[in-house]
N, C-alpha and C positions, 0 to 999 in steps of 0.2 A: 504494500500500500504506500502511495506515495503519500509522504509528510507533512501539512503544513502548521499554522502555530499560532497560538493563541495564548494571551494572558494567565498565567499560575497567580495566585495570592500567596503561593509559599515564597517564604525572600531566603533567596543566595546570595553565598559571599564572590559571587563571579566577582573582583573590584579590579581593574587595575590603575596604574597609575604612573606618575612621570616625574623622572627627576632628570636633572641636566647631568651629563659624562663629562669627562675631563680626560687629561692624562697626570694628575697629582693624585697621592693617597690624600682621601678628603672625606671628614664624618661632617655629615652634612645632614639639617633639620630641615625640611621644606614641605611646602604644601602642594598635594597632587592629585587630580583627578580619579575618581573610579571611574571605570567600563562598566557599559549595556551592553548583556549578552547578547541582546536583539534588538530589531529596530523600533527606536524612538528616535525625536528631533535631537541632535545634535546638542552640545553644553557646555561649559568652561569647567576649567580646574585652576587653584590657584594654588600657591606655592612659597616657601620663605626656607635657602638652604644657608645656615651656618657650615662651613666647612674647616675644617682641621685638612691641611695639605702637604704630602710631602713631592717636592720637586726633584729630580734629577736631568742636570744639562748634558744635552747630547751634542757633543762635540770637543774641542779642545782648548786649552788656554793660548796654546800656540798658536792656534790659527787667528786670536785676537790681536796677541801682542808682535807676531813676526817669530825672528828666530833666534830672540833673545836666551840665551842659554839656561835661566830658568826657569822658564816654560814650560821646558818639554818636560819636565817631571812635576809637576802638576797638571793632577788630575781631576772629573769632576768629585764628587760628592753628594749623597743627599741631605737632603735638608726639610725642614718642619715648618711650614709657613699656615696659614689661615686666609678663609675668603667667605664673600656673603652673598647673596644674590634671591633676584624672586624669579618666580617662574609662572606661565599661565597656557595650560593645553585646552585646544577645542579636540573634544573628543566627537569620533563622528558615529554616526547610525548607520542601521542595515545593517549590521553584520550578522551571520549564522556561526555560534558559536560553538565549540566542538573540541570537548576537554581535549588536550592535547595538542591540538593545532596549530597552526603559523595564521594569523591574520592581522591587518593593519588597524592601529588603536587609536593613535591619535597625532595629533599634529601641536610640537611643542615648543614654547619660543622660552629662553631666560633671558637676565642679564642681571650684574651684579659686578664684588669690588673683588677681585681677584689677586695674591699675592705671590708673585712668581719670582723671589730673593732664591740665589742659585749660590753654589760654593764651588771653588776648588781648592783643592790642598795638594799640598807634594807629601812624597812619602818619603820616613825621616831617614834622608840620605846624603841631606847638604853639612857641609862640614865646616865648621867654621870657629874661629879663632876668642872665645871667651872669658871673661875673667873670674876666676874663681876668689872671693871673697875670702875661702875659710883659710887658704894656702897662700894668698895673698899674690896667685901669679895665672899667668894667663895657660889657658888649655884647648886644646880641641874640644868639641862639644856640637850634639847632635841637633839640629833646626828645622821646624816646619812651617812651609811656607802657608800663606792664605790667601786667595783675593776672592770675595764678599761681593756677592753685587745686591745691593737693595732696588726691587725692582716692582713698584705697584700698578694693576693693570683694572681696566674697565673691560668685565668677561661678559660677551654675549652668545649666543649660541641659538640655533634652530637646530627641531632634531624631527625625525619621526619614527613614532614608536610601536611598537612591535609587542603583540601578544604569544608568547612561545606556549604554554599553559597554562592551569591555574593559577592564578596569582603569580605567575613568572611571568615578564616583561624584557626588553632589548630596544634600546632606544641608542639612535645615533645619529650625527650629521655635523655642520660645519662649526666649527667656530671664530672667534676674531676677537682678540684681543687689542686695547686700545692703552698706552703706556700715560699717566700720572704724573709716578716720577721714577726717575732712577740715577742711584749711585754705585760707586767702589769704592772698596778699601781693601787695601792690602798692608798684610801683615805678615812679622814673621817670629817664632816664639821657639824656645829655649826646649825641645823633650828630656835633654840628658847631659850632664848630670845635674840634677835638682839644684845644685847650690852654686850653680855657673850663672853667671850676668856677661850680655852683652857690655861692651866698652865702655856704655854709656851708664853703665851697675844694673839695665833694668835686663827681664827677662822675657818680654814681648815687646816689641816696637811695630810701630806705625811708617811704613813706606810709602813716601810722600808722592813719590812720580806715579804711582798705580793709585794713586787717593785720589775722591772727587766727583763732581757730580758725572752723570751721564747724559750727556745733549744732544747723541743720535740714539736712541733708543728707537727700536722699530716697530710695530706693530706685526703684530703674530697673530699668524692664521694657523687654523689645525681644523683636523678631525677629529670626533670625540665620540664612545665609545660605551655604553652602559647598561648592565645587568641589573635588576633589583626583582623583591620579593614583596609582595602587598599582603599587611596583615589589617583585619579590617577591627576599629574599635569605636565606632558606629556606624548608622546607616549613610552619613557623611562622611567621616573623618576616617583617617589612616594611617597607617605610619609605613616604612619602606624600606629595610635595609639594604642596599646597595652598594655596587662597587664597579670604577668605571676607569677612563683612562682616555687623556687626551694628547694627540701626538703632533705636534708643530710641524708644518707644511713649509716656515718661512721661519728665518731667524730675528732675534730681538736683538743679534749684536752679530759683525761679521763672526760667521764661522761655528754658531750654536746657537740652540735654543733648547728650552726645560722640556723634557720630559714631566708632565705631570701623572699619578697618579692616586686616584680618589674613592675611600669608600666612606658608606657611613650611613646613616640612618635618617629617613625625611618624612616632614609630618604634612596629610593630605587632605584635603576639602575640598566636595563635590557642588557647583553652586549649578543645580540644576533647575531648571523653571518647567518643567512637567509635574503634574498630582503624582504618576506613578511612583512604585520607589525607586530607588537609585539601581538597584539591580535585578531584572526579573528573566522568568522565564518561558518562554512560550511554545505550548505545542496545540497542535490542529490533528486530531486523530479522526474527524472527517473527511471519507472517502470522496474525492474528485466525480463532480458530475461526466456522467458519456463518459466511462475510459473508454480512451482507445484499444482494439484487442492488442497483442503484439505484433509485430511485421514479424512474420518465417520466411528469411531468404527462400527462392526458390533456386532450382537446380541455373534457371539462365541468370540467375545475377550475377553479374563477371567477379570473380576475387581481385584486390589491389594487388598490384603483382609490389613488391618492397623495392625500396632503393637501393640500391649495391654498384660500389667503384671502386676499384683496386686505385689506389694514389699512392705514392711515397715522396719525403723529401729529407734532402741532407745538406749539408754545407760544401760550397764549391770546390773550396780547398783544403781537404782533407787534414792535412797539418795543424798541430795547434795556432790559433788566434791568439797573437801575444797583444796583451796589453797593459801597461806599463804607467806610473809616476816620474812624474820627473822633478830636480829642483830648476827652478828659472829664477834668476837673478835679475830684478827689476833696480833700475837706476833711477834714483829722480833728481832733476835738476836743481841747479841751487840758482837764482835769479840775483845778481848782485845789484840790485834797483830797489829803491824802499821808494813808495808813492804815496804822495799827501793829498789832504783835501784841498780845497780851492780855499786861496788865501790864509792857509794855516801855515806857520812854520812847527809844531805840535807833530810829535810820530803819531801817527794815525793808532787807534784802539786796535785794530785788527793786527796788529802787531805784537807779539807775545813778549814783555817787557820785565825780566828778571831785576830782578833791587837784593843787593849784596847785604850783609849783614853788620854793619861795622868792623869789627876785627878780623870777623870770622873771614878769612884770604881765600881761603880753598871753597868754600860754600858753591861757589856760582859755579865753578865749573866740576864738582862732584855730582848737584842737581841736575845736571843738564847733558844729556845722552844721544845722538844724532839717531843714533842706531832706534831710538826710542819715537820716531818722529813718524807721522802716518806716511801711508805711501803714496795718499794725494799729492800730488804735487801742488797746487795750490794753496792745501795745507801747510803744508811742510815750510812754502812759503813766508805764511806767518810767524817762525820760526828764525829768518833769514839775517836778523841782527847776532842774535845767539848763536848760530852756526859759523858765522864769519870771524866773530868775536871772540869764540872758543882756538879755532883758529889759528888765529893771530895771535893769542895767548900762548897755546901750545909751539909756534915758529916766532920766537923772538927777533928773527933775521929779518923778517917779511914785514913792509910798512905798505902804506896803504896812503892813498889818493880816495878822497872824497871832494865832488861834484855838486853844489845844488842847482837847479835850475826851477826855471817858471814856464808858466803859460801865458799865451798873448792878453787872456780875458781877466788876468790878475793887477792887482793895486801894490804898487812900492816895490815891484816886483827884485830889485837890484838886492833891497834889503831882506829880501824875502829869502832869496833863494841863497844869500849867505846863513841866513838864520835856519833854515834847513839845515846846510851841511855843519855848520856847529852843532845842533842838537845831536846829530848822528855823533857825529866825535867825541860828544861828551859823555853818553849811551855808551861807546865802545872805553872810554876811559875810566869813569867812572863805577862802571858794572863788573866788566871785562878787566881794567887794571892796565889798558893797555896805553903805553908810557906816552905822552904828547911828542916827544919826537921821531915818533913810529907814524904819527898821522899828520898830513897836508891837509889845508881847508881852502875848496877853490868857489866860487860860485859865478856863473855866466844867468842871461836873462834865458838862452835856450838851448837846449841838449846840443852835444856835437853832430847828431842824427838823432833830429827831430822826428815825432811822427806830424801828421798832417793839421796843421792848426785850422783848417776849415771843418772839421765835426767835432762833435761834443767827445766823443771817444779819444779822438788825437791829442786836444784840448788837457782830456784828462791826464795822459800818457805823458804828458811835458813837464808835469809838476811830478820830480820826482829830485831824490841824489844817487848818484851812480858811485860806487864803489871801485875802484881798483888795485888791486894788489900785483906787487913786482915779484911775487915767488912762485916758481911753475908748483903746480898741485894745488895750491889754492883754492880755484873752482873744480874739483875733482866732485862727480856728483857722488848723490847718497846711494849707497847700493841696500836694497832689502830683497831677502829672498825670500818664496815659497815655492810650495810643494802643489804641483798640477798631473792631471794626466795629459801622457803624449797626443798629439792630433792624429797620430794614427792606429789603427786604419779607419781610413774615413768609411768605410763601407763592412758589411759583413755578405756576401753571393750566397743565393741558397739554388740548388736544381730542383727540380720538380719533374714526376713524370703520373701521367693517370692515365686508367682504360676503362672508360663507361662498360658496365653489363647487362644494366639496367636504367632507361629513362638518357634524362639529357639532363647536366650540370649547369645551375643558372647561374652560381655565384662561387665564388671562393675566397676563403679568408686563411689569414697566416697569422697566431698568435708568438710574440715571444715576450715570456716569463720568468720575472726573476724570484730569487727562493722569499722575496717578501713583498713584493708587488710584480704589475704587470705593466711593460716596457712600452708595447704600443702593438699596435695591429694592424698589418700591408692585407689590402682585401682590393675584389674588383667582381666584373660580372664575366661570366661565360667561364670557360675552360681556364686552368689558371696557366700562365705561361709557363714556359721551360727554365728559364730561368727568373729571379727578382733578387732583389738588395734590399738589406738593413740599412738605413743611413744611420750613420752615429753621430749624435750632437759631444759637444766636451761634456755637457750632465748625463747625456748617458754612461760614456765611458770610467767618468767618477762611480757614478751608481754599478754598476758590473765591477769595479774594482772594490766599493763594499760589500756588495751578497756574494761575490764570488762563483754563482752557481746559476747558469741561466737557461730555460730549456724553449723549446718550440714545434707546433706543434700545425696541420695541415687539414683545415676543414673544408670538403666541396657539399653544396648542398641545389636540393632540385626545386622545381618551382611551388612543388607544397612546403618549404620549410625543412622538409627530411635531410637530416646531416651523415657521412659518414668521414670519420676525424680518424687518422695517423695515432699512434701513441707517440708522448710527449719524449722528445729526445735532447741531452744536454748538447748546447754547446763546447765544440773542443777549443776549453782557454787555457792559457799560460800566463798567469797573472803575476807579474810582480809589483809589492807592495811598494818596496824596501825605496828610499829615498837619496842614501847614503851613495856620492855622488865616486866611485871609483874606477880602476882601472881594470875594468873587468868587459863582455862582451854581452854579460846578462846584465849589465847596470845601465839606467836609461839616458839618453841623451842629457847634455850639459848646454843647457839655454840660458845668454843675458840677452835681456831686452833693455836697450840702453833709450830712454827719450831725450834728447838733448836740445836746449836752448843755445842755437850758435848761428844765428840770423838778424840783423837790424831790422828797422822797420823796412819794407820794402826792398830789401837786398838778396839780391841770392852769393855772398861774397863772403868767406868763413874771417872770423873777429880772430883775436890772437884769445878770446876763453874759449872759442868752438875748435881751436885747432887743437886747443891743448885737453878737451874733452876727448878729442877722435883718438888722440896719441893712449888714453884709457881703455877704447876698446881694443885697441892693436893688439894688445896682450891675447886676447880672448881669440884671435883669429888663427887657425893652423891649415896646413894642406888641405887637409878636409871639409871645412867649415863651410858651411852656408850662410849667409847671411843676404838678408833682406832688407830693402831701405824707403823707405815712404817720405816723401817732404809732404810738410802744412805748411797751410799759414790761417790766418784769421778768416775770420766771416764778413767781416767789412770792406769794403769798396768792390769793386766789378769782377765776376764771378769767373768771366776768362782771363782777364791778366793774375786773377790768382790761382788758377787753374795751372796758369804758364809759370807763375812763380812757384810754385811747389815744385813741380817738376827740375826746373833749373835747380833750385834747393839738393833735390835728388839726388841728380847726375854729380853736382859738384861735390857732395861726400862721397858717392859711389867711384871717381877718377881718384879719390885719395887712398882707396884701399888698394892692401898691397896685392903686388903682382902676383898674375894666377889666382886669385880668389874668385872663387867660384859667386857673383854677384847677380840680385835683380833688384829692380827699382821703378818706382814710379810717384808719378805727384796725386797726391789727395787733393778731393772736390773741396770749395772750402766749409760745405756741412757736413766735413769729416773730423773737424777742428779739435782735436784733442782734449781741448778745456774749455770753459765757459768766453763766452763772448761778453760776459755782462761785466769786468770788472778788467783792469789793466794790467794785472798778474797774470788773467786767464789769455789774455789777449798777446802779449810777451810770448809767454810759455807755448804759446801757439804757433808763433813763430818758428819752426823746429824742423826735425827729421828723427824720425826714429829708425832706430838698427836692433834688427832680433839677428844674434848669430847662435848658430845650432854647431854643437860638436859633437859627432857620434863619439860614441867609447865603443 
C-alpha cells in the first residue's frame, strides 16, 4: 500500500539543530533551531555561541620572517583563545523523514567576535651565553624562543545543514573572517639552568624588532566543518554538543594561517509561528483512490541493453615526473633618493627615523638589520636612510655627497633645497655617528636629470636629495631569499585509448586527485582524444609537492548519464622537498632574481650605481647559466616611446653580459611597471631591468 500522512498528537523528539563549524577547538553555548519531521511552513532558529578555542597555524615562521637563521626552528604551536557569536537558521518544510537518513535541514547564517592569537616556539636548542648569579660567571645555557601574534577577528559564516539521523546533524560551508586588531611579540626565555640570567640579570626578554603592532593583517577565508548531537529539554529549547573545524583557504599573514578547531556545547530555541508543535508526525494509512493495477512487461518490451566501453589511460612518459623546490635569491634595490613634500625641508613621515639613545653608541646599529627588511621594495625603501647610514658606519673610508634640490612650483626654493640636504646630514650624523667630514652638503634649485617639470608627477620627482657615495659596494642591493617550486614541467601528457561495445560516448571527463583534495578536471564532448595535458600552474606544483600523492582517473559517459570510469591510478613523481642548495645532480636549480634600479629619468644609459649593481650579478653567471632580462619603465607619458625605452633599457644590460652567455631579453608594456605608479619611489624603482639567472647543479 502506498503511504501517505497525516497529523499524530503523539510528540517526538525528531529536533534538530545548528551550530556554526570552525576549524578551532571551541565549547560553544548557542541557540539552534529544531526540525519538522514533515511538512509544515518553514521557521527561524536563533542562537548565542560562547566559545573556548584552540588554534593551531599552518605554516611556518620562516616563511614570514625570510631566512633569518632563527626561524627555521621555530615552530607552530597550539594555543587556547575564546570567541562569541549568534546564529539564526531558517529551517525549511516538506521533508519525508526517515530514521537514519541523509536529508537537507536547514539553511544557517552566524557571525560573531572570533579570537585567532596563534604561537610559535623553537625547541630548546639555541644556545647561548648567560650569567649565572650563584657562581658569579657566565655559562652556556639553554633558550626558547616565542613570537605571539595577538590577532582578533569579526567571524561570519553561512552553512547548510544536514540531517545524518536522529538527532545527529552535519552542517558546513564558507567562512570569512574580518581582522580588528592584530599584534607580535616576540620573546625569548631562559629553560636551563634555572639560576642563569640573560646579561641583562633577567630570564625572559622582550625582542624588540619582532614586537609591535600588525598593519597588514588579512582577512581569512575558510571552510568550516560540523558535527553535533541535539538533546531536547523542551518543546523549544535544546542544547547540542558539538564538534567542528574550520580550515583557512587564505592567509592572515604571508605564508600561514590558524588552523582552528572547535567543540562544545550550544543552547537552542525554536521561534516557530505554526499552532502545531515543534515536532510531529504524520502518517496517511488511507489507500489511494483507482490504483493502478501493475504494468507486467510483456514478452515485446525491448530490455535496455547497459552501457559498456573498454577505455584506458596513462601518462605519456612513462619515467618518473620530477618535481622539485628550489631556493631563488630575490635582490631588492636600495634607491639613494629621499623625496619630500612640497615646500617642506622636514624628512617626510614615510620614512622610518631611528633616535639613538644618549650614550648608548652601539644601540642604533645593533637595532637595525637589512636582512630584516621586507622584500617590497618600496618598503624597504622607507628604510633607505638607515641602510645607507648603517653603511657608512660600518666603511669608515667611504664619504658621501649629499644633493638637495627643488621643484619649479616651490617658494624660497635656493633655501629650500639647502635645508633638505642639511637635514639628511644631520639624520646621518647625528643617529648614525657619522663624522661631518665624511659628509658634503650641496644644494642646486634642480636635479642634474631632472624628471619633467610639466606634470604633477615630474613636479613631485624634483623635490628630492640624492645621495652619493665614492666607495664601490655601496649600492650593493639587499639580497632575501626563499624557497619556491621549479617552473617545470609546465605540463603533465596523458594517452588515452577507448573501444565503444555498447551505444555511443557523449562526453568524457579526466579527474586528477590529490590525497587531500581534488586538482581540477580536463573534460569535453564526444570521444575523448588520444592524447591531452595537465597544465601546471606554480600552486599546483607547490600543492603536489605537499600531499605528495596524486592519482587520476578516466570517465566516458553516454547520453543517458551512464558512466563507465578506469580505476584510479597514481601518478609516477619524484618529489624533492629538500631546499639545501648543493653540488649535487638531485639538488634543484640555483635562481637570483636580481630587480635593479640603474636608469635616469628617461634614459636608457647605465649611471656608475647601475654598473656597479650588474658587476653583483656577474658573480652568479657560469657557462651554463641562463639568464633573462626585461626592461620597464613607468606608466607615464606615451605608451610607444616607453615601449621603445624598455626595450633599449634591455639590450643595453643584455650587451654587458659576458661572452657566451646564453641570453634573452625584451622591453615590458609600460602596465607591466613593477611598482606602483602612484608615489615617486614607485615610479624611480620602475625605472629598471630585471635579471632572473638560473644555474642548473
Amino acid at each position: 500500500m502506498q503511504e501517505r500522512f497525516q497529523c499524530s498528537k503523539r510528540f517526538s523528539k525528531r529536533f534538530q539543530c545548528s551550530r556554526r563549524g570552525g576549524v578551532i577547538v571551541a565549547i560553544a553555548f548557542g541557540i539552534v533551531l529544531p526540525g519538522i519531521a514533515a511538512a509544515q511552513k518553514p521557521y527561524f532558529e536563533i542562537g548565542i555561541d560562547p566559545a573556548a578555542v584552540l588554534t593551531h597555524p599552518l605554516g611556518t615562521l620562516e616563511s614570514i620572517r625570510g631566512s633569518a637563521p632563527c626561524s627555521r626552528q621555530i615552530g607552530a604551536a597550539t594555543r587556547a583563545n575564546v570567541g562569541l557569536s549568534a546564529s539564526v537558521a531558517y529551517v525549511l518544510n516538506g521533508w519525508d523523514y526517515t530514521p537514519g537518513g541523509i536529508y537537507l535541514r536547514a539553511f544557517r547564517f552566524a557571525v560573531g567576535f572570533d579570537n585567532l592569537s596563534s604561537t610559535f616556539q623553537s625547541s630548546p636548542e639555541e644556545e647561548y651565553d648567560g650569567f649565572d648569579p650563584v657562581n658569579g660567571a657566565y655559562r652556556v645555557i639553554d633558550t626558547r624562543q616565542s613570537v605571539e601574534y595577538a590577532m582578533n577577528y569579526i567571524r561570519a559564516e553561512a552553512e547548510a545543514e544536514f540531517a545524518l539521523g536522529k538527532n545527529i546533524k552535519l552542517r558546513g560551508g564558507p567562512t570569512v573572517s574580518i581582522p580588528l586588531s592584530a599584534s607580535v611579540r616576540e620573546s625569548e626565555a631562559i629553560l636551563s639552568p634555572s639560576n642563569a640570567t640573560f646579561l641583562d640579570r633577567t630570564q625572559e626578554r622582550e625582542i624588540a624588532e619582532g614586537t609591535g603592532t600588525i598593519s597588514d593583517a588579512k582577512i581569512r577565508l575558510g571552510v568550516a566543518a560540523t558535527f553535533a548531537y541535539r538533546l531536547p529539554i523542551g518543546r523549544k529549547l535544546f542544547i547540542e554538543p558539538n564538534i567542528g573545524a574550520d580550515i583557512g583557504i587564505t592567509s592572515v599573514q604571508p605564508g600561514w594561517s590558524p588552523l582552528e578547531i572547535r567543540g562544545g556545547i550550544s543552547i537552542a530555541y525554536a521561534l516557530v509561528s505554526t499552532s502545531v508543535p515543534v515536532d510531529y508526525e504524520v502518517v496517511d494509512d488511507t489507500p489511494p483512490e483507482n490504483p493502478k493495477p501493475k504494468e507486467i512487461p510483456t514478452e515485446k518490451t525491448p530490455r535496455e541493453i547497459p552501457f559498456t566501453a573498454r577505455i584506458s589511460i596513462g601518462v605519456a612518459e612513462n619515467h618518473p615526473i620530477e618535481l622539485r623546490r628550489q631556493i631563488v635569491a630575490h635582490y631588492v634595490p636600495m634607491l639613494p633618493v629621499i623625496f619630500f613634500d612640497q615646500n617642506s625641508p622636514e624628512i617626510s613621515a614615510r620614512y622610518v627615523q631611528l633616535h639613538r639613545d644618549g650614550s648608548a653608541e652601539a644601540n642604533v646599529a645593533s637595532a637595525f638589520h637589512e636582512e630584516h627588511l621586507p622584500g617590497d621594495a618600496e618598503k624597504a625603501h622607507a628604510q633607505m636612510l638607515n641602510v645607507y647610514g648603517k653603511r657608512l658606519r660600518e666603511n669608515p673610508r667611504a664619504t658621501v655627497t649629499i644633493v638637495g634640490t627643488t621643484s619649479q612650483d616651490e617658494a624660497n626654493r635656493a633655501s629650500l633645497a639647502e635645508n633638505r640636504a642639511e637635514n639628511i646630514a644631520g639624520y646621518l650624523e647625528n643617529v648614525w655617528g657619522i663624522e661631518k667630514k665624511r659628509i658634503s652638503v650641496h644644494s642646486r634649485l634642480d636635479p642634474a636629470v631632472p624628471s619633467s617639470s610639466e606634470t604633477p608627477e615630474g613636479r613631485q620627482e624634483n623635490r628630492r636629495v640624492e645621495l652619493d657615495i665614492n666607495q664601490d659596494g655601496m649600492y650593493q642591493p639587499i639580497q632575501l631569499r626563499a624557497v619556491e617550486p621549479t617552473t617545470e614541467p609546465r605540463e603533465i601528457p596523458f594517452t588515452i585509448s577507448s573501444a565503444v561495445s555498447s551505444g555511443a560516448i557523449d562526453r568524457w571527463r579526466v579527474e586528477i586527485i590529490g590525497r587531500d583534495s581534488a586538482f581540477g578536471v580536463i573534460s569535453g564532448n564526444g570521444v575523448p582524444p588520444s592524447e591531452i595535458s595537465w597544465p601546471l600552474t606554480q600552486n599546483d606544483r607547490e600543492r603536489v609537492l605537499n600531499q605528495g600523492d596524486v592519482h587520476y582517473r578516466l570517465s566516458v559517459y553516454d547520453s543517458a548519464g551512464r558512466a563507465v570510469s578506469t580505476p584510479a591510478q597514481s601518478l609516477p613523481l619524484l618529489l624533492d622537498t629538500t631546499v639545501t642548495v648543493a653540488s649535487s645532480p638531485n639538488r634543484p636549480d640555483n635562481t637570483a632574481d636580481f630587480l635593479l634600479v640603474t636608469f635616469d629619468f628617461d634614459r636608457a644609459e647605465l649611471t656608475r650605481r647601475g654598473r656597479e649593481e650588474l658587476r653583483s650579478i656577474f658573480g652568479r653567471i657560469g657557462p651554463n647559466s641562463r639568464v633573462n632580462i626585461v626592461g620597464y619603465t613607468d606608466p607615464i607619458g606615451n605608451t610607444e616611446h616607453n615601449r621603445t625605452l624598455a626595450a633599449d633599457r634591455a639590450r643595453r644590460v643584455a650587451s654587458m653580459m659576458p661572452a657566451g652567455t646564453n641570453v634573452e631579453s625584451r622591453g615590458a608594456a609600460p602596465e607591466e611597471a613593477p611598482y606602483s605608479s602612484t608615489s615617486p619611489e614607485g615610479r624611480f624603482l620602475s625605472r629598471t631591468v630585471r635579471v632572473v639567472v638560473t644555474n642548473p647543479k
